[in-house]
C-alpha positions, 0 to 999 in steps of 0.5 A, a space after each residue: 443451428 447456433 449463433 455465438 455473441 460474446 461479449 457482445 462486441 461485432 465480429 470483424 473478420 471472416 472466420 477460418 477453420 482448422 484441420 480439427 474443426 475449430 474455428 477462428 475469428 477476431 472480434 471488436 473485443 480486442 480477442 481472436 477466439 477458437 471455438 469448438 461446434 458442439 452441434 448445437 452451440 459453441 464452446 469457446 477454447 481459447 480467447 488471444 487479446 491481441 489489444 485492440 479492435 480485430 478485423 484481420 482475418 485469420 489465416 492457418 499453415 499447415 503446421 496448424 498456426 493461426 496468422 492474423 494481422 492487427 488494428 493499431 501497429 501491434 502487427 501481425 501475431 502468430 498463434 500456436 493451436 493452444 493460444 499461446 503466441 508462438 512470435 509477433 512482427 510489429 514493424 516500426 513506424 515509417 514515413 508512410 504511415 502506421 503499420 495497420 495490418 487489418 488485412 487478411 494474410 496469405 501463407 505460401 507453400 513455403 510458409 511465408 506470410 504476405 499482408 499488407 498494410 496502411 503503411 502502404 507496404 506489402 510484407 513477406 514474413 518468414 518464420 524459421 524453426 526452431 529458433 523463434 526468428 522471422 524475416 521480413 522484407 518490404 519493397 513500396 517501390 524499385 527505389 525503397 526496400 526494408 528489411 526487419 526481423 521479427 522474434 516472440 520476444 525482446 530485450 529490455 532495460 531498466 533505469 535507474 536499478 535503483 531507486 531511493 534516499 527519500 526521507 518521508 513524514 511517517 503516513 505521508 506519501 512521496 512518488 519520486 521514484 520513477 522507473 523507465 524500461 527501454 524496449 531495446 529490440 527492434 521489431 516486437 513489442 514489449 509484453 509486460 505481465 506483471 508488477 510485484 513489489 515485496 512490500 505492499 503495505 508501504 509501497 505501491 505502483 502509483 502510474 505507470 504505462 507500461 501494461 497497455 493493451 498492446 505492449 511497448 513498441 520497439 525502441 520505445 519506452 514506459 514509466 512505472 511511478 512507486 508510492 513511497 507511505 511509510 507506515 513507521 519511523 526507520 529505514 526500509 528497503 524492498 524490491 520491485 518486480 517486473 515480469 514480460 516477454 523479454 529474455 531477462 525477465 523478470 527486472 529486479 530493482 531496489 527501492 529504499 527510503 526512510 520514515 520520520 517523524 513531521 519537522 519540529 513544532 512547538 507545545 505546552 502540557 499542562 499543568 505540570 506538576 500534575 498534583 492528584 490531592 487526596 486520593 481514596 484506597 480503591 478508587 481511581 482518581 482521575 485527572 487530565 493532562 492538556 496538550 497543545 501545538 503552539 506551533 503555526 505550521 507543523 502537525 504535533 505528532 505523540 509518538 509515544 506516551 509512557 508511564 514510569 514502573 510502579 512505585 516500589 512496595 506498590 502490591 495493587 495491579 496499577 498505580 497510574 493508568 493512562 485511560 484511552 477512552 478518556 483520552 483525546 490524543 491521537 495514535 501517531 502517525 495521525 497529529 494534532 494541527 497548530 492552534 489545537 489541543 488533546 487531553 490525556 487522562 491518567 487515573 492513580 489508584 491506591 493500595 494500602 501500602 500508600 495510604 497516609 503517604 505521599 505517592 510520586 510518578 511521572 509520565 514521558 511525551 515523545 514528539 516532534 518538538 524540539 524537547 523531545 521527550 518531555 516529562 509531566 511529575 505527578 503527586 498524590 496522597 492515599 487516604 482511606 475512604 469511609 463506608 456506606 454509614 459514613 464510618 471512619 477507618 484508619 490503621 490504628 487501633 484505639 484512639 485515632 491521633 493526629 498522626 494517624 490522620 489529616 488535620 483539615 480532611 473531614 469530609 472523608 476522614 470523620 475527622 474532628 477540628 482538634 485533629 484527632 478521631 477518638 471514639 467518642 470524637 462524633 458521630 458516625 466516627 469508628 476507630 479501628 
């Protein structure tokens, strides 16, 4: 008629059928299945991990609930008709062994479950409407008898409720916070759902234990490890949240820390002054500036690298422009290692306004060296270029004298060995 594989893993139990038709069985998979018979194939309704391997044969009350056992202490689980878990018993270990309950239970008339298990117990577990509460008591002998109560959910603490102080080098990371949540029900395990932490770009769960298949016994506990990357220098405060079967869900814990920037190193810039000579009207005139750790342990980290405002009567878009694609220095929070060096490039344009003139600037070094910031000054002087025949240009009209132009300068300035530009002065000379 049709077969159903899965996933493919072997079905260990004996399937059961409910009032409506559908049909239970657990499989290695870890999953009980419904399944609805279409007549010529199966549609599966639901799949219930019960965490691990599932042998135990399924059992159906009369209010329609599915009752299995399980591999692995989980215990035995309780499932409404839409696969949801309406309660799960999980006994604690004994001397006698895990409680393995891989057997096949059977419902009394008055809706107690009898399973037994390689504890070497047999239980009877009464469940109790509408309050999700079930009783259990054991007997291996005249001599040993155990009582337990079982409930869908549990309670839980977490400790510490806070967590933080830690002070980190902007882009590395610190796992110092360690959260523990102590499952302190007696019977069920704890289910934990989800981990949510509200910033996460600077945090991250780096372990935990706690999301296993099967939950957190009863009277135990797990670990859940945060990550702590500071992306930028400054304080930072978030929360982490923890979703799961227990009756205080969701937990709600506080985590702090603080960005810095790498412990203090040592450098040298040069050349500082940085001078930029002779400068022509409307190109730029480049120079570099070097950077190097001369320290022996500590990256050096330029945290920021500004230019001064333009030079007052400046009209051009730009006087000095650091320029990125010459440049070599690193974006923080990435640094320069000791022994190394970056260069910065800086262009100066000049306008008319500084033609003839001495133009000044300056730029700032923000890093990690204890002279945090430092400042590089530059000089430059703006003269004007000359055209595709090699004529001169000045400002004046008439003759050019020698204060109109520089005395030493003629590869640029057609100027003359007296000094002075006049029209006749030589050739391709123009006095404007």
């Amino acid at each position: 008629k049709w077969s159903f594989a899965g996933t493919g893993n072997a079905y260990g139990s004996s399937p059961a059928i409910g009032a409506d038709g559908t049909i239970y069985v657990g499989s290695m998979d870890f999953n009980l299945y419904a399944l609805a018979d279409n007549g010529t194939s199966a549609a599966v309704r639901w799949a219930y991990d019960i965490g691990y391997w599932e042998f135990s044969s399924p059992a159906i009350s009369a209010d329609g609930t599915i009752i299995v056992g399980s591999e692995a202490g989980l215990g035995l689980f309780a499932l409404n008709p839409d696969g949801t878990l309406k309660w799960n018993f999980a006994p604690p270990h004994g001397p006698t062994g895990e409680p393995v309950m891989n057997s096949s239970p059977a419902i009394a008339s008055n809706g107690t479950v009898y399973i037994s298990s390689e504890d070497s117990l047999l239980y009877a577990v009464g469940y109790v409407a509408p309050t999700p509460t079930a009783t259990v008591t054991t007997t291996q002998s005249p001599t040993r008898t155990a009582t337990a109560t079982a409930t869908p959910i549990t309670s839980v603490n977490v400790s510490p409720a806070s967590c933080g102080g830690a002070s980190v080098v902007e882009g590395n990371t610190s796992t110092s916070c360690v959260f523990t949540l102590n499952n302190t029900g007696f019977t069920n395990h704890l289910m934990i759902d989800t981990i949510v932490i509200d910033d996460a770009i600077d945090y991250g769960v780096f372990f935990t234990d706690c999301m296993q298949p099967g939950g957190v016994p009863a009277q135990s506990s797990c670990n859940i490890n945060v990550a702590f990357t500071p992306q930028s220098i400054g304080a930072y405060t978030t929360h982490m949240h923890v979703t799961d079967n227990a009756t205080s869900s969701p937990q709600t814990v506080t985590i702090t820390g603080t960005g810095t920037l790498p412990p203090n190193t040592t450098d040298t810039i040069t050349p500082n002054p940085l001078d930029f000579g002779d400068s022509v009207m409307g190109q730029a005139s480049e120079q570099f500036i070097t950077v190097e750790n001369t320290g022996f342990t500590n990256p050096l980290v330029l945290q920021t690298v500004t230019l001064p405002t333009e030079t007052i009567g400046y009209s051009g878009p730009h006087e000095f422009l650091i320029v990125p694609n010459d440049s070599s220095c690193p974006a923080p929070p990435a640094g320069i290692g000791p022994g190394s060096s970056c260069i910065i490039a800086i262009d100066l344009f000049v306008d008319t306004s500084i033609v003839d003139a001495t133009t000044y600037g300056s730029l700032a070094i923000a890093d990690n060296t204890a002279g945090s910031p430092e400042t590089v000054n530059f000089t430059g002087y703006g003269v004007y270029g000359i055209n595709g025949t090699g004529d001169c240009y000045t400002t004046a009209t008439g003759a050019c004298d020698a204060t109109q132009s520089r005395a030493g300068f003629s590869g640029q300035s057609c100027l003359v060995d007296s000094g002075t530009c006049t029209t006749v002065a030589g050739p391709g000379c123009n006095c404007l």
